[in-house]
N, C-alpha and C positions, 0 to 999 in steps of 0.2 A: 637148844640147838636148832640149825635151821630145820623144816618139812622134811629135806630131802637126806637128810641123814638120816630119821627112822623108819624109813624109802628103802634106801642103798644096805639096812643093819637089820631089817624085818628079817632076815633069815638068820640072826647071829642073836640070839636070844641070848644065849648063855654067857658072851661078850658085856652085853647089857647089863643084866644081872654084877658081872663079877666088876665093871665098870662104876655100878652103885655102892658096892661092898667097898670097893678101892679109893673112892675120891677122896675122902680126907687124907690120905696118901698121896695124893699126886704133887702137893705143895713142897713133899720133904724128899721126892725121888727123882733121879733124874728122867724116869719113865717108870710108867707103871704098866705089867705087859698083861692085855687083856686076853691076847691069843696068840700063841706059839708054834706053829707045824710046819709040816712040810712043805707045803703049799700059802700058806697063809702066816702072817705075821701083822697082828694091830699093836699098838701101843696109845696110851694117855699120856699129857704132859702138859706142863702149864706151855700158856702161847707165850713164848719168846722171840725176840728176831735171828734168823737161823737158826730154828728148832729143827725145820725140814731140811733144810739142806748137812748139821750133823747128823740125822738118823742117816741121809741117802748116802754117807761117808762109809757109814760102818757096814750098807750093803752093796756095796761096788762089784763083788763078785759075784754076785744071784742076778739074773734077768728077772726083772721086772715086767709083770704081763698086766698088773694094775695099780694104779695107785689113786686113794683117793685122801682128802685132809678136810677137815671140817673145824671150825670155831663155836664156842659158846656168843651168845648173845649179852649173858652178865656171868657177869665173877663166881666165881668158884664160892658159896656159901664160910663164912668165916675164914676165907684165905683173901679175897680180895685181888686174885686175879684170873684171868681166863681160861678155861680148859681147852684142850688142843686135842683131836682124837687121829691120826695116820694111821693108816691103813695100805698092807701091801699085799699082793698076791704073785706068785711065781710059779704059771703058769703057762709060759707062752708055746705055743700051738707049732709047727714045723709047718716047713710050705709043702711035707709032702702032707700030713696032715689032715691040711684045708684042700691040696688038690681032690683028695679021693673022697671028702665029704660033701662034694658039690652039689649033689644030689639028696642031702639033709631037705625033711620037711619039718618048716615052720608052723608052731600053732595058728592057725587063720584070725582067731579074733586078734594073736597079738600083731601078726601082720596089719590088718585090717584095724588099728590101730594106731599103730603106728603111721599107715600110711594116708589114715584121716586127720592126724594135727599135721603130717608133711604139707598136704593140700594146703592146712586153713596158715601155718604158721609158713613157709618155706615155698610159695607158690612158682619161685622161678625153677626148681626144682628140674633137672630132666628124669620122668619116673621112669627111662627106658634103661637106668642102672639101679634100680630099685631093688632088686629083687637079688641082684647079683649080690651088691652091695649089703642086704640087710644078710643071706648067708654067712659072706665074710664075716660078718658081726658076731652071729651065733655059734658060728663053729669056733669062736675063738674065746666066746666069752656069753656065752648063753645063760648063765645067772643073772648076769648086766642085765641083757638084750628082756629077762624074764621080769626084772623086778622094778625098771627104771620106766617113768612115766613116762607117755607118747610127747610130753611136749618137750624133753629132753635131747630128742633124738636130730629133731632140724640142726644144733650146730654140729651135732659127729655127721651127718650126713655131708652139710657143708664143706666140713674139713677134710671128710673123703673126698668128694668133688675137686679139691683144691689140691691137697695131695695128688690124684693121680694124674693131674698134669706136671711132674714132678716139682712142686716148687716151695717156695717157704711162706705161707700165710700168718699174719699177725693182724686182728682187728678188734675193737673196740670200743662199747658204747655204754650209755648210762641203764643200769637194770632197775628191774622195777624197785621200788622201795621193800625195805623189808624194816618193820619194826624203828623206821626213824631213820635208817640207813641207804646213804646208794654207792652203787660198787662198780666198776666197770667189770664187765668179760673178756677176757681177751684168748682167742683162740686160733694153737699153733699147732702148724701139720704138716713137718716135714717128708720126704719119700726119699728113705735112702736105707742107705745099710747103718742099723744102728747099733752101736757098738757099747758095753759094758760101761756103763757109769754115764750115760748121756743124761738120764734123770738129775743127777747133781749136777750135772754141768748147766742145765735149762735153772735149777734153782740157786744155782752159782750166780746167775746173773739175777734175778731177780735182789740177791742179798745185794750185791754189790752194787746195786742202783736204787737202795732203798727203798725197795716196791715189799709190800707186805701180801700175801698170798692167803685173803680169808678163806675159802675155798676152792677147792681144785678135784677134777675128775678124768683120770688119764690112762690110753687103753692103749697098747703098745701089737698093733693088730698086725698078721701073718697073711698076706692073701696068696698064697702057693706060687706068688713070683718074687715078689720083694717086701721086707716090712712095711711100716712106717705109723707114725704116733700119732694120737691127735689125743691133744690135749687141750681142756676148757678152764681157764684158771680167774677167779674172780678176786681181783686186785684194788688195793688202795695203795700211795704210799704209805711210807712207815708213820709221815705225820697226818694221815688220816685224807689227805686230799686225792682226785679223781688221777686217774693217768691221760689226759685231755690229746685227745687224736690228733698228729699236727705238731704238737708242743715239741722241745727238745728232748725230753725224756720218751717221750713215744718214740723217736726217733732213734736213739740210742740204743730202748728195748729192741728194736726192731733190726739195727744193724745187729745187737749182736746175738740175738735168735737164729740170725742169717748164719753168724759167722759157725754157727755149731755144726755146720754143715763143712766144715772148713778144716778144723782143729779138733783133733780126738784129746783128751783129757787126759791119757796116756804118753802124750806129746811131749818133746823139752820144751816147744816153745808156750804150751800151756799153762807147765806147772812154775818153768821159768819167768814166763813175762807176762801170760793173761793173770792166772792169780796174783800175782804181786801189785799186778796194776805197771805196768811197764810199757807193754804192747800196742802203741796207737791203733786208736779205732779203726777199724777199713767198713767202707761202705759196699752194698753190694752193687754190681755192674747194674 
């Protein structure tokens, strides 16, 4: 698995464990569930296309406050194909919440941390919402903001930046190599009212354009006036090639990331004519 999954899982021991117990099971199940509660729900399952977007079908009705997906690097021992690990959390935060936690203190080394790879990784940075900014993060999801490495943190900063100008960011570049592999990132961060099933609707288009989703880390943040998502998803097509900045298919992702600001999911004209494939594309103004 990549680094950052036993990063993001250090505190879910018992996951792990029950995860080693379970794998020769994953080939014969359609999930295999490593964690189940209130708050929390992981599963296993082989990597297939639309594996993510059937789990995010069956939970339409729970808010999602995190979602993360992770891929194996080789095949499943004697099965011969990929493990897939999804992970959700359903906890999101009220804006009265975050209002009256404004006044939370942060650990200093993790600030101070954090805000030494901002400097070295993120330098256009303006640090005079820093502070505002890394609150929001904690009051909403302070496990995250606990366990995930400083150099992590430049594209959520990023995406808050871009978000709170209200608008829809999509970008994308070649990441470092990993093990023989390169992937693009691409990272979207809408600011608006988000509504019940917008996760399968972001992974709705991803299937329907062939784009394969190796990894993804998605925090669905409360700042006591509006929500809004930011999400980090590290993409190949489904035949293995880059999603090239510019291309046709960047452009199509990109209209229609746009368009989810548009179309609630709940819509006739969503279930009528975008899932069917009906709906001409619209671009945005």
């Amino acid at each position: 698995m990549h680094p950052y999954f036993f990063i993001t899982m250090k505190e879910e021991v018992e996951a792990i464990i029950h995860l080693a117990e379970r794998l020769p099971d994953v080939a014969n199940e359609i999930e295999v569930v490593l964690v189940h509660q209130k708050k929390k729900q992981m599963i296993a399952r082989l990597d297939v296309p639309g594996s993510i977007y059937d789990t995010l079908k069956t939970l339409k009705q729970r808010e999602i406050s995190y979602a993360e997906m992770s891929h194996s690097y080789t095949p499943i021992p004697a099965v011969g194909k990929y493990l897939e690990i999804q992970r959700y959390e359903f906890d999101r935060k009220s804006h009265e919440e975050i209002a009256q936690g404004r006044g939370v203190k942060i650990p200093g080394s993790i600030k101070g941390n954090i805000q030494t790879a901002m400097k070295r990784l993120y330098p256009d940075y303006d640090f005079t919402e820093f502070e505002a900014s890394l609150k929001v993060l904690w009051l909403n999801n302070a496990s995250y903001v606990r366990i995930s490495p400083p150099e992590k943190w430049p594209a959520f900063f990023g995406c808050i930046n871009k978000a709170n100008s209200m608008t829809v960011s999509f970008s994308t570049w070649r990441s470092k190599r990993m093990r023989g592999t390169t992937k693009n990132r691409a990272s979207f961060s809408p600011s608006a009212i988000l509504r019940r099933g917008f996760s399968d609707q972001v992974s709705e288009i991803f299937q329907r354009l062939g784009i394969g989703v190796r990894r993804s880390y998605c925090l669905i943040i409360s700042t006591g006036v509006h929500p809004y998502f930011l999400g980090n998803f590290y993409v190949l097509t489904q035949d293995g090639k880059l999603v090239e900045k510019g291309s046709d298919l960047f452009r199509k992702l990109q209209n229609e990331l746009y368009n989810t600001q548009i179309l609630s999911t709940s819509s006739v004209s969503y279930t009528d004519f975008v899932t069917n494939r009906i709906l001409p594309e619209r671009k945005p103004p």
